[in-house]
KENURO-516570 format. One record per residue (C-alpha): residue number from 1; x, y, z. Coordinates in Angstrom, 3 decimals, padded with zeros to 6 digits. Layout:
N
[NUM,[X,Y,Z]]
...
This chain:
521
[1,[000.000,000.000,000.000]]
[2,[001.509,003.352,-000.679]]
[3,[002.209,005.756,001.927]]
[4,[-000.683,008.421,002.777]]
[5,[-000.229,011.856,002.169]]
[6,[-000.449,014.736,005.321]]
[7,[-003.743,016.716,003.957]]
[8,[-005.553,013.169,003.489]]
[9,[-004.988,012.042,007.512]]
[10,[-006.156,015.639,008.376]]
[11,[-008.920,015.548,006.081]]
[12,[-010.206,012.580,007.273]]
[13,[-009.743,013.431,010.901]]
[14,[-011.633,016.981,010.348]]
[15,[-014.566,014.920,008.899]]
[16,[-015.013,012.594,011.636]]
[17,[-016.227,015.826,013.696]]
[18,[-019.262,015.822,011.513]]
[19,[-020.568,013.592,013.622]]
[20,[-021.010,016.041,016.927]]
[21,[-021.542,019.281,015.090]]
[22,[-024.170,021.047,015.857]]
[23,[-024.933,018.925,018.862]]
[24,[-021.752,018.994,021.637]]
[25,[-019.734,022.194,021.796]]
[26,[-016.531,022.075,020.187]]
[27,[-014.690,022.652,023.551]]
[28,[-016.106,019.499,024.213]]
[29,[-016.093,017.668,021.173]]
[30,[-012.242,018.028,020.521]]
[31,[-011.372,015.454,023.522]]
[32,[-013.670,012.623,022.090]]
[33,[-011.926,013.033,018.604]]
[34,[-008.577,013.304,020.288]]
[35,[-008.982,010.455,022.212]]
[36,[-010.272,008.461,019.889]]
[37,[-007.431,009.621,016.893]]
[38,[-004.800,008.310,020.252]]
[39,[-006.705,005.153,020.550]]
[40,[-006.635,004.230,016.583]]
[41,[-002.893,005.454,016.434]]
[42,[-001.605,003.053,019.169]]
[43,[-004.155,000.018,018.129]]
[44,[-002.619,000.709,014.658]]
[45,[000.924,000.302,015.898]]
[46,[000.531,-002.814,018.027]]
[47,[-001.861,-004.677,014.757]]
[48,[001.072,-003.768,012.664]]
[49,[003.773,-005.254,015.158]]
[50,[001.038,-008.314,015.891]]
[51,[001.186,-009.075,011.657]]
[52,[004.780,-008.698,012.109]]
[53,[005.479,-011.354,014.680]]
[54,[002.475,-013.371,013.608]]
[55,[004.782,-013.960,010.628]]
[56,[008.144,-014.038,012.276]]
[57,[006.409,-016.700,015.069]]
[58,[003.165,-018.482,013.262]]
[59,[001.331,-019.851,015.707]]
[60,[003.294,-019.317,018.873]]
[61,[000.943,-017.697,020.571]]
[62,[002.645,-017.439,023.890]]
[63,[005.842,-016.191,022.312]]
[64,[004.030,-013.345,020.516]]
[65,[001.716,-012.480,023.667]]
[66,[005.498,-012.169,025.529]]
[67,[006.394,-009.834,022.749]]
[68,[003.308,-007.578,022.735]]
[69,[004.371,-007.089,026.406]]
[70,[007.289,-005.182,025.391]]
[71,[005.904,-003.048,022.940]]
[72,[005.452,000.921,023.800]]
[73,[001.512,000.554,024.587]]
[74,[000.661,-002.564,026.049]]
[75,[-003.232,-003.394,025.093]]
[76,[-004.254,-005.847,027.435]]
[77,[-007.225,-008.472,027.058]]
[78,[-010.462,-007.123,028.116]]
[79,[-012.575,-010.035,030.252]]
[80,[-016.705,-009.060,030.384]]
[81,[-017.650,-011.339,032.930]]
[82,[-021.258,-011.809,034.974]]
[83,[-021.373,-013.211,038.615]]
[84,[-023.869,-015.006,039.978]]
[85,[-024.910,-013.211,043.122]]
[86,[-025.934,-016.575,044.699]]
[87,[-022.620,-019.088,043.821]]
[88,[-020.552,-016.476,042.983]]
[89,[-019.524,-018.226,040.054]]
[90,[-018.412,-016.114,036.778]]
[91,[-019.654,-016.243,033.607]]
[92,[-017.678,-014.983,030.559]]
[93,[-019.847,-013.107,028.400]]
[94,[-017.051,-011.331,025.790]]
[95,[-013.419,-011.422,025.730]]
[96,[-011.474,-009.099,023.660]]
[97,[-008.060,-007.357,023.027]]
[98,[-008.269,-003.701,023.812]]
[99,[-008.008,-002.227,020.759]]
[100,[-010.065,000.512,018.159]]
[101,[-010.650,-002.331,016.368]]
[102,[-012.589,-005.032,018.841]]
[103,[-014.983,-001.637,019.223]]
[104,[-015.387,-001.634,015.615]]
[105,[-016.698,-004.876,015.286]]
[106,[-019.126,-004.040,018.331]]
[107,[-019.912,-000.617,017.040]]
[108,[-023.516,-001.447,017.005]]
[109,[-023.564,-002.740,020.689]]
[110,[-026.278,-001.391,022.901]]
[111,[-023.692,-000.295,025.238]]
[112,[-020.748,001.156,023.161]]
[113,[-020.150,003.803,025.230]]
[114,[-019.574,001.898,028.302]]
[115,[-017.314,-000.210,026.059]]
[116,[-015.404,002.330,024.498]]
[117,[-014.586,003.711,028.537]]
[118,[-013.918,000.166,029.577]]
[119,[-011.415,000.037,026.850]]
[120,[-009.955,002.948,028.408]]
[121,[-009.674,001.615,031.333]]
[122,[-007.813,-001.578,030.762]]
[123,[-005.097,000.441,028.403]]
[124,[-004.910,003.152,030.864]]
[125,[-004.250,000.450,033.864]]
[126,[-002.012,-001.636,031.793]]
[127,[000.535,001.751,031.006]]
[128,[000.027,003.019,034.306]]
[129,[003.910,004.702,034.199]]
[130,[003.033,006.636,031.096]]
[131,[-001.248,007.133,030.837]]
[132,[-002.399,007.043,034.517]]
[133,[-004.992,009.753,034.273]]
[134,[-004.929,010.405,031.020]]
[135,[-008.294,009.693,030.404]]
[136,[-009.857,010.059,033.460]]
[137,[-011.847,013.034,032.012]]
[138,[-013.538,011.385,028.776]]
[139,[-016.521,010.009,028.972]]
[140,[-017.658,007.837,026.125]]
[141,[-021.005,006.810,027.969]]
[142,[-022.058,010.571,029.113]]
[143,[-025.848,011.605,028.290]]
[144,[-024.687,015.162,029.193]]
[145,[-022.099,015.667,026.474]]
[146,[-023.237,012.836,024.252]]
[147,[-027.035,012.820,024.155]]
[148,[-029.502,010.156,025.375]]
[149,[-028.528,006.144,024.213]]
[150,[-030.245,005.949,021.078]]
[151,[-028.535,009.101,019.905]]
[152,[-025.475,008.586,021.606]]
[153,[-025.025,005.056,020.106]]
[154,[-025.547,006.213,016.762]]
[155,[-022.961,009.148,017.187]]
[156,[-020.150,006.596,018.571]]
[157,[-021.067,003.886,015.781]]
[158,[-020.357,006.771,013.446]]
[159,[-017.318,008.179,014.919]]
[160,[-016.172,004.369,014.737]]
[161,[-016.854,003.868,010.794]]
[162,[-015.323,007.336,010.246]]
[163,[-011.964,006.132,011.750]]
[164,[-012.195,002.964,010.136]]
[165,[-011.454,004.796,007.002]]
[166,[-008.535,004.008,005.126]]
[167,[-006.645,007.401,005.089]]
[168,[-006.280,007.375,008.955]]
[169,[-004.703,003.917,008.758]]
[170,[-001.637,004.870,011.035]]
[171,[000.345,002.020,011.186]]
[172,[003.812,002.662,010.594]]
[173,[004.825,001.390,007.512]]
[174,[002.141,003.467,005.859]]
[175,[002.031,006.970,007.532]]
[176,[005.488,008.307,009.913]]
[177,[004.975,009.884,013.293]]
[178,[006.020,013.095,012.017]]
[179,[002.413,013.099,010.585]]
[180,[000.320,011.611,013.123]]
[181,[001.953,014.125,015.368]]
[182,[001.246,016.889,012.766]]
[183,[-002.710,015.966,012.146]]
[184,[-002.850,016.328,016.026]]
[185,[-001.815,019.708,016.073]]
[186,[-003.704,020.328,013.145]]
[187,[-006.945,019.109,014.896]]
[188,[-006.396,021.415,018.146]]
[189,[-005.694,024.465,015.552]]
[190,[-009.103,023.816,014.368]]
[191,[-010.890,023.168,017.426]]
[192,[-009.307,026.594,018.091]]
[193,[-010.969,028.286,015.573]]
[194,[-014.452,026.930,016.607]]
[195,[-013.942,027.552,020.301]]
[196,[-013.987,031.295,020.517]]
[197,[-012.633,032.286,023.612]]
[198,[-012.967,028.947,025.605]]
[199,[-010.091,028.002,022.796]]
[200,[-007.675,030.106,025.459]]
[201,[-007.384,027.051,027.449]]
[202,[-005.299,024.018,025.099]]
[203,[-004.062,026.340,022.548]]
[204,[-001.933,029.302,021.496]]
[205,[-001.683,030.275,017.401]]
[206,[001.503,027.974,015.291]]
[207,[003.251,031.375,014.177]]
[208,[003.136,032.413,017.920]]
[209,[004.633,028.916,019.209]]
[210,[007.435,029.120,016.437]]
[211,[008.294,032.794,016.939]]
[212,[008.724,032.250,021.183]]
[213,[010.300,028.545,020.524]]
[214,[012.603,030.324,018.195]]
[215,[013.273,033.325,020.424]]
[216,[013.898,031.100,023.651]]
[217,[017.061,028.677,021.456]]
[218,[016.734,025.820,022.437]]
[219,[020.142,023.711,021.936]]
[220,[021.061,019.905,022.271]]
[221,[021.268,018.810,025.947]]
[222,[018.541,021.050,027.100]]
[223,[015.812,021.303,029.936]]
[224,[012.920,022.869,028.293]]
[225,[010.143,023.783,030.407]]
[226,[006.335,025.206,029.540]]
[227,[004.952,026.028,032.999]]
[228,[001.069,027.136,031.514]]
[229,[001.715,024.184,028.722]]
[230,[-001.910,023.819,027.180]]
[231,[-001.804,021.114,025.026]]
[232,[001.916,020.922,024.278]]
[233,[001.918,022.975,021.160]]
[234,[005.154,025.372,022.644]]
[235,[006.909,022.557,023.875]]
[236,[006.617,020.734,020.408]]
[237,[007.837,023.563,018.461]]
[238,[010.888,024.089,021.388]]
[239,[011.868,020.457,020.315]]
[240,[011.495,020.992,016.654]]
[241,[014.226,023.603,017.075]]
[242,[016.567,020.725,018.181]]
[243,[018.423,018.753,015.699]]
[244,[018.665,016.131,017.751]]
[245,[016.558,013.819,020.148]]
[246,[018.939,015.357,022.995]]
[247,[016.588,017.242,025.032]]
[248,[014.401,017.125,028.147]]
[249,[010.776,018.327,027.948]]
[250,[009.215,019.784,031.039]]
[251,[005.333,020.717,031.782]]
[252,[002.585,022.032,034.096]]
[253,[-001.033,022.626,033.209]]
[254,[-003.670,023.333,035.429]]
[255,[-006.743,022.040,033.343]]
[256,[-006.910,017.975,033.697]]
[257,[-008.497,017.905,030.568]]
[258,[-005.762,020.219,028.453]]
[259,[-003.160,018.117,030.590]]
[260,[-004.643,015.142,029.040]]
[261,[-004.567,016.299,025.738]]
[262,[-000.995,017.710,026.123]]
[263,[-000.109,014.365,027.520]]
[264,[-000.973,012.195,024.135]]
[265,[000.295,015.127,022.153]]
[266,[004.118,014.099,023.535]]
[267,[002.992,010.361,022.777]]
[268,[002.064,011.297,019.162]]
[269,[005.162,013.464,018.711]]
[270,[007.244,010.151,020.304]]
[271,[008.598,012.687,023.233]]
[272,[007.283,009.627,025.752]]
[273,[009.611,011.080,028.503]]
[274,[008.037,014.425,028.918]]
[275,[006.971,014.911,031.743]]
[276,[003.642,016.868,032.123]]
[277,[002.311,017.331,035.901]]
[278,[-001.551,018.093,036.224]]
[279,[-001.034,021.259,038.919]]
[280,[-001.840,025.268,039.750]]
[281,[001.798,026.204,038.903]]
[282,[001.810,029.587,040.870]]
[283,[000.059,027.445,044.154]]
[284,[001.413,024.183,044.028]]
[285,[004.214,023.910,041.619]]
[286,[004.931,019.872,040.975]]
[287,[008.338,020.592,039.059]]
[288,[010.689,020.291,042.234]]
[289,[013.778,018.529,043.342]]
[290,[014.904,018.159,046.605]]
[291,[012.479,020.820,048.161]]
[292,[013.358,022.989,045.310]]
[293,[012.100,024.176,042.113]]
[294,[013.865,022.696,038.979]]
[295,[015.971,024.752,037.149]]
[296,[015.403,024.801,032.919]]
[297,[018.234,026.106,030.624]]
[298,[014.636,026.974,028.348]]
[299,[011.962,028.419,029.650]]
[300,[008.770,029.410,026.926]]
[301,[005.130,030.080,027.555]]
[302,[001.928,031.467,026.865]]
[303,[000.434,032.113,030.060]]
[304,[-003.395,033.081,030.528]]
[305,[-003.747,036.935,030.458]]
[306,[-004.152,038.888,033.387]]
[307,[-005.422,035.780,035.654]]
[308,[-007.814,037.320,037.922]]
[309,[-007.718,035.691,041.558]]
[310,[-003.932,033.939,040.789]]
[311,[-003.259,033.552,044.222]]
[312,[-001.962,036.457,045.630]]
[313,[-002.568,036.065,049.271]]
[314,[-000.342,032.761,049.336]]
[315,[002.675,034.695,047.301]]
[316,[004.449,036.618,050.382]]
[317,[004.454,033.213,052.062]]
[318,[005.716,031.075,048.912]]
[319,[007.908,028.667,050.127]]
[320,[010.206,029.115,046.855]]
[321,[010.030,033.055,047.188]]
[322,[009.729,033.433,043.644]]
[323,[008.258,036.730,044.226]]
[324,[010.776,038.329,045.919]]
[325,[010.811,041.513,043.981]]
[326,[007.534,041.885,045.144]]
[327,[003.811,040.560,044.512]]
[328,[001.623,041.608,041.898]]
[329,[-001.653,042.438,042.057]]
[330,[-004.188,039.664,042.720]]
[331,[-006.824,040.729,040.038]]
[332,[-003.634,040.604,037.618]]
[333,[-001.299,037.008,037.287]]
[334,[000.865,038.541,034.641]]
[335,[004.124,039.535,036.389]]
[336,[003.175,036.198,038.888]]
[337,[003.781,033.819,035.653]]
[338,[006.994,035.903,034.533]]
[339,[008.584,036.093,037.851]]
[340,[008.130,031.890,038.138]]
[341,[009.869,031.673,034.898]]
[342,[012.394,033.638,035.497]]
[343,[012.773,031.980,038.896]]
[344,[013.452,028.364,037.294]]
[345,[015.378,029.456,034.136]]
[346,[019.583,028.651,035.097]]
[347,[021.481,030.872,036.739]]
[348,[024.176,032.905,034.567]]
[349,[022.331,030.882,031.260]]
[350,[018.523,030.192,031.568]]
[351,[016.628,031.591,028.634]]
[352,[012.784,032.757,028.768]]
[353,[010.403,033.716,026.142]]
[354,[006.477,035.165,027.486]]
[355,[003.982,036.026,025.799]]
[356,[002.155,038.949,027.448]]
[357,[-000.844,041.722,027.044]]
[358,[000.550,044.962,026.425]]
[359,[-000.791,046.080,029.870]]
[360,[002.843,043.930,031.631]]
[361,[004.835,046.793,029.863]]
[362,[003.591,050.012,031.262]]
[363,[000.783,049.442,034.337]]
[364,[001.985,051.107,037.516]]
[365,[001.907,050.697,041.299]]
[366,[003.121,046.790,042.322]]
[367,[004.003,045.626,038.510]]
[368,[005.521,049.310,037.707]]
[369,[007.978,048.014,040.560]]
[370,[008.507,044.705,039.753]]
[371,[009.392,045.489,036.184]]
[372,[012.096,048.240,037.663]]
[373,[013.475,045.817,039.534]]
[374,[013.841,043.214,037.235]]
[375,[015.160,045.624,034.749]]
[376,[017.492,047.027,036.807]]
[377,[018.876,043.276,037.153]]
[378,[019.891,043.415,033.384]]
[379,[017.758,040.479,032.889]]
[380,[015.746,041.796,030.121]]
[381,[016.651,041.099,026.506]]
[382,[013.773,042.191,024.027]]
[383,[010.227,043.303,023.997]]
[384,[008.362,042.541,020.428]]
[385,[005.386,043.946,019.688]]
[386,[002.975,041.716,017.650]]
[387,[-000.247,042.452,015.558]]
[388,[-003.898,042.513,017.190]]
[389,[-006.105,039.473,016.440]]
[390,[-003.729,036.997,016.071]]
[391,[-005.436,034.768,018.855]]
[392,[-008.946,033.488,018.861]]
[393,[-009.656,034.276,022.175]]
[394,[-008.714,038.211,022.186]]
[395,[-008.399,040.857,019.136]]
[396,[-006.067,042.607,021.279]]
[397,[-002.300,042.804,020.517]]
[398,[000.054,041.444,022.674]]
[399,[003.941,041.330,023.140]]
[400,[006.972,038.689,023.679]]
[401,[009.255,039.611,026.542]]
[402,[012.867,037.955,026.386]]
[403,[014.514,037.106,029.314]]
[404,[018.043,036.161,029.313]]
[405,[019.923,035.182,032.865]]
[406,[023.591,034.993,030.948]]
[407,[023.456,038.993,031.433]]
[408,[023.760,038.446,034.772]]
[409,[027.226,039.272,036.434]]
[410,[029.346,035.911,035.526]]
[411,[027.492,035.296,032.710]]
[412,[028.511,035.174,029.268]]
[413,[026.284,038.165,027.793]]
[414,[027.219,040.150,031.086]]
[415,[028.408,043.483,029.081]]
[416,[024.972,043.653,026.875]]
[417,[023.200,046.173,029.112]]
[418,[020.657,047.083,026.404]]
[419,[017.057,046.184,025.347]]
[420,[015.864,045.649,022.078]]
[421,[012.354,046.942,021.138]]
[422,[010.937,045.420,017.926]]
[423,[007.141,047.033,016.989]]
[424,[005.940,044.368,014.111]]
[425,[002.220,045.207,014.876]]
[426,[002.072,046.393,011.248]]
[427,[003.340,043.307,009.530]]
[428,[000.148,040.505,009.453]]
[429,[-001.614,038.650,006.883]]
[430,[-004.979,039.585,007.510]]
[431,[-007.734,036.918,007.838]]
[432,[-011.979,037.109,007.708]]
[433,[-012.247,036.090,011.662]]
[434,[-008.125,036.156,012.508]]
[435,[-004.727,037.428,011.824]]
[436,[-001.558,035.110,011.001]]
[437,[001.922,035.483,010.701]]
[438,[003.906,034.437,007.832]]
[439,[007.317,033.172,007.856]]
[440,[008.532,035.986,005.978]]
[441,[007.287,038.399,009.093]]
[442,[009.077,035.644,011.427]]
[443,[012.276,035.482,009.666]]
[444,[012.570,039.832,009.714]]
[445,[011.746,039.106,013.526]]
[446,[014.662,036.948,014.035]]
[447,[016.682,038.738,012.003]]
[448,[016.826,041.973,013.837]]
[449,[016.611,040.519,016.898]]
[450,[020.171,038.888,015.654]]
[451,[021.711,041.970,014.201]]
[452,[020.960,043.723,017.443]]
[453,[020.769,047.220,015.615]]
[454,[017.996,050.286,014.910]]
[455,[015.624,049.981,011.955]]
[456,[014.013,053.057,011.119]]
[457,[009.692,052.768,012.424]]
[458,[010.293,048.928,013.342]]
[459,[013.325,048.502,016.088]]
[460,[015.352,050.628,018.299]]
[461,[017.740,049.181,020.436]]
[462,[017.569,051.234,024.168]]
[463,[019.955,051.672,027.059]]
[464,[019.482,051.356,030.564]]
[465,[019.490,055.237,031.117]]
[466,[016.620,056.058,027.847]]
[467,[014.541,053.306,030.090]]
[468,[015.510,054.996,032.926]]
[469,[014.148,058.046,031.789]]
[470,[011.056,056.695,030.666]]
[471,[010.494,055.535,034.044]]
[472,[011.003,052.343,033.220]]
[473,[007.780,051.940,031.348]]
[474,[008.352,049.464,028.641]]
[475,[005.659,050.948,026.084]]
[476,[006.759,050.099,022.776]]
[477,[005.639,053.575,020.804]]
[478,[008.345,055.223,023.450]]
[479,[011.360,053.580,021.700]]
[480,[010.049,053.293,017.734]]
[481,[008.955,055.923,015.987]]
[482,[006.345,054.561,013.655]]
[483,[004.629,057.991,013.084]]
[484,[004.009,058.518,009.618]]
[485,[003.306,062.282,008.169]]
[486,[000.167,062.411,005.627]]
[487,[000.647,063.328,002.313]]
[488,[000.156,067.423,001.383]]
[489,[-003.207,067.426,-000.106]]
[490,[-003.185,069.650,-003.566]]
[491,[-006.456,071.240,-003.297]]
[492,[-006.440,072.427,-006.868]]
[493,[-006.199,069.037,-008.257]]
[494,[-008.963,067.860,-005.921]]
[495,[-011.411,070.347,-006.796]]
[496,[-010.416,070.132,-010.427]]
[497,[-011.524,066.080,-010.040]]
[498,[-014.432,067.256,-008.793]]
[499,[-015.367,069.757,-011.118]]
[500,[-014.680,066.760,-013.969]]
[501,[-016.995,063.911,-011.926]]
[502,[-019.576,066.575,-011.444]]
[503,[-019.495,067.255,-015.769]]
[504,[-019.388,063.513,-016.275]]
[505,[-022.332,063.024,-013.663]]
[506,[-024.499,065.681,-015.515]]
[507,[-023.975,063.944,-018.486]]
[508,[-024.972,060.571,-017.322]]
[509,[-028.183,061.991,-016.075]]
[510,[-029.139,063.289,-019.577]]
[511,[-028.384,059.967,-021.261]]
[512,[-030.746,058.355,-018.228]]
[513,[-033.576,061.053,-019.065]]
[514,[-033.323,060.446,-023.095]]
[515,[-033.288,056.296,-022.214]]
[516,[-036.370,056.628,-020.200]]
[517,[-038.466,058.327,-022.634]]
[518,[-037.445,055.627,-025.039]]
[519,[-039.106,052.990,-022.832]]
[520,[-042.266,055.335,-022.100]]
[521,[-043.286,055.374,-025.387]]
């Protein structure tokens, strides 16, 4: 069979939504299609390693079962039993690998949706080390999200046949991981789209994750950490900076169900050793060693904007005083995010890349002192300024602070004492519902970030005293100049034009008066 092409797995993927649109909020709808994309992928993989050894082995059953065991995802044997209440003797009433495929062949089932969770279950139990939890928020059986039985059968029996399909085949020798992983992505982007501002949650636009990802430099041999992760998207494109597999992916995420998702989006990318904790990262930070936070030589996120009730009356008491420079507001988590992030980034070499609202680079009172402070530590690399609308949960524009702890005394960027402003609000492709970035407006990005040098109405590079002056307000229209003087109007020639429509429009009406007594007579 020949290999199948990107655009025909995400195709077939997009059209298996069909089936809940319309019906189940796309919020909700993503995890079912997800889960179930997850569930096909690794059934796929362990049928296509089953043929192998089926060949290699005949009919050595035990010897192939002992294999199976050591494959990535083990997929146990389900066991429906009944029990007599009396004898308390067992019946067995199915018996079953867990697999996509023994819920195919029961797709029309009265109970499919308890199947599909006890399914689940058994694969989830079985990988305990790499799944536990992972799917302890889908539920396949759920009248709430899924309708009442005779509905909700006939919506899972359809989302079965739709997988069944042969351009989301994913075994290996017919489609790589590269594009399972891709389709994935693809899928949340999507879900994005239809989400509105619930879409805020799992996902943050591709041109965003590859501008920070690209921003933070990742190298081989690094700790990467997302501590507001979503669904993995920013770690993904950290790693696909990496030429190599030699790298360490780090996570937190608040949201069990985003955590899930971001969970099978390291599976489907193959980075199996992420690790992805399920936590409040400004509350109860999981990432620790020895009593102490972990320290990243990467640090990239896109935080929730100005997180109302963050936690402020537990940050003076913070047993990691990350906010020693001082606490921000507790109706604003901005500068609560940034200051954790700068916090686990390396001493003398940690990198970190934030996305922010432009609100982080000029409000006042407790921020207005925390940014001082931390500017005064030299820590601050770049602020880039970035269109409006490029999100689907906000039109407003928003900016990427650089962080970079080598400019600390000891480190090896200690003598740059200078911050480089970027505006690139002007430079979008413009979309019906949202804004994108092209890679010709990321590569003129990185590029002056590189070069380090003013561009007349798009970068400035400042020193510590300009900022000073400025009282340290980071407000990117204080740095570049983007003001651009109106064309002198020639009055003559205007009211010359005029004078010649006005003739023209005279005319017309005569032609219109002769035409119409034509069509009288």
């Amino acid at each position: 069979m020949k290999k199948i092409e990107q655009k025909d797995v995400n195709n077939a993927a997009w059209a298996a939504c069909d089936t809940f649109r319309g019906v189940v909020d796309p919020a909700q709808y993503k995890d079912y299609i997800l889960v179930m994309l997850f569930l096909k992928y690794i059934s796929d993989v362990w049928q296509d390693h089953y043929e192998s050894y089926k060949e290699q082995y005949g009919d050595d059953d035990a010897r192939i079962r002992r294999k199976l065991e050591r494959e990535r995802f083990v997929l146990p044997v389900v066991r429906l039993v009944e029990t007599d209440e009396k004898t308390g003797e067992e019946t067995l009433l199915d018996e079953f690998p867990a697999t996509y495929y023994s819920l195919y062949e029961r797709r029309a089932v009265a109970n499919i949706g308890e199947l599909i969770n006890i399914v689940l279950d058994h694969i989830e139990e079985s990988n305990k080390s790499k799944l536990d939890g992972v799917f302890r928020n889908i539920d396949f059986n759920s009248e709430a999200n899924l309708g009442k039985t005779k509905d909700r059968n006939r919506r899972l029996k359809q989302l079965l046949e739709d997988f069944h399909k042969p351009q989301l085949n994913m075994k290996p020798s017919l489609v790589s991981e590269d594009v399972i992983g891709n389709t994935y992505i693809y899928l949340i982007e999507r879900f994005a789209s239809d989400s509105g501002k619930k879409a805020g949650e799992f996902f943050t636009p591709s041109k965003v994750t590859e501008l920070v990802a690209r921003l933070a430099r990742p190298k081989s041999g690094d700790r990467i950490c997302d501590p507001a992760c979503g669904s993995g998207g920013l770690l993904v494109q950290a790693a696909r900076q990496i030429s190599d597999r030699d790298f360490a992916l780090f996570g937190q995420e608040s949201n069990g169900s985003t955590w899930a998702l971001c969970r099978m989006n390291m599976f489907l990318h193959s980075f199996d050793s992420a690790r992805i904790e399920w936590c409040d990262t400004l509350n109860s930070p999981l990432l620790v060693e020895d009593d102490r936070l972990m320290k990243f030589n990467c640090v990239v996120a896109n935080p929730p904007f100005s997180l109302d009730k963050w936690g402020a009356e537990n940050a003076e008491s913070d047993q990691y005083n990350r906010f020693w420079r001082g606490v921000p507001p507790k109706s604003k988590g901005d500068w609560a995010f940034i200051s954790h992030m700068v916090e686990i980034a390396l001493e003398k070499e940690g990198r970190v890349a934030v996305v922010v609202p432009h609100g982080v680079l000029f409000r006042g009172a407790k921020e207005g002192l925390i940014r001082r402070k931390i500017i005064e530590e030299n820590l601050l690399d770049a602020v880039i300024g970035l269109p409006g609308n490029l999100f689907p949960t906000t039109n407003i524009p928003v900016a990427i602070l650089v962080f970079d702890r080598s400019r600390e005394n000891g480190g090896a960027r200690e003598d740059y004492e200078d911050v480089l402003f970027i505006d690139a609000s002007r430079e979008f492709v413009s979309g019906k519902n949202q804004n994108t970035l092209s890679d010709e407006h990321l590569a003129r990005i990185i590029e002056v970030y590189d070069s380090r040098e003013d561009v007349d109405k798009y970068a400035h590079v400042a020193d510590f005293e300009e900022i000073k002056e400025n009282d340290f307000n980071l407000n990117i229209p204080r740095y570049v100049d983007t003001f651009e003087e109106e064309e002198e109007i020639d009055i003559d020639s205007v009211q010359l034009e005029i004078d010649n429509l006005e003739k023209e429009l005279a005319e017309v009406r005569i032609k219109m008066a002769e035409k119409l007594k034509e069509i009288q007579r």
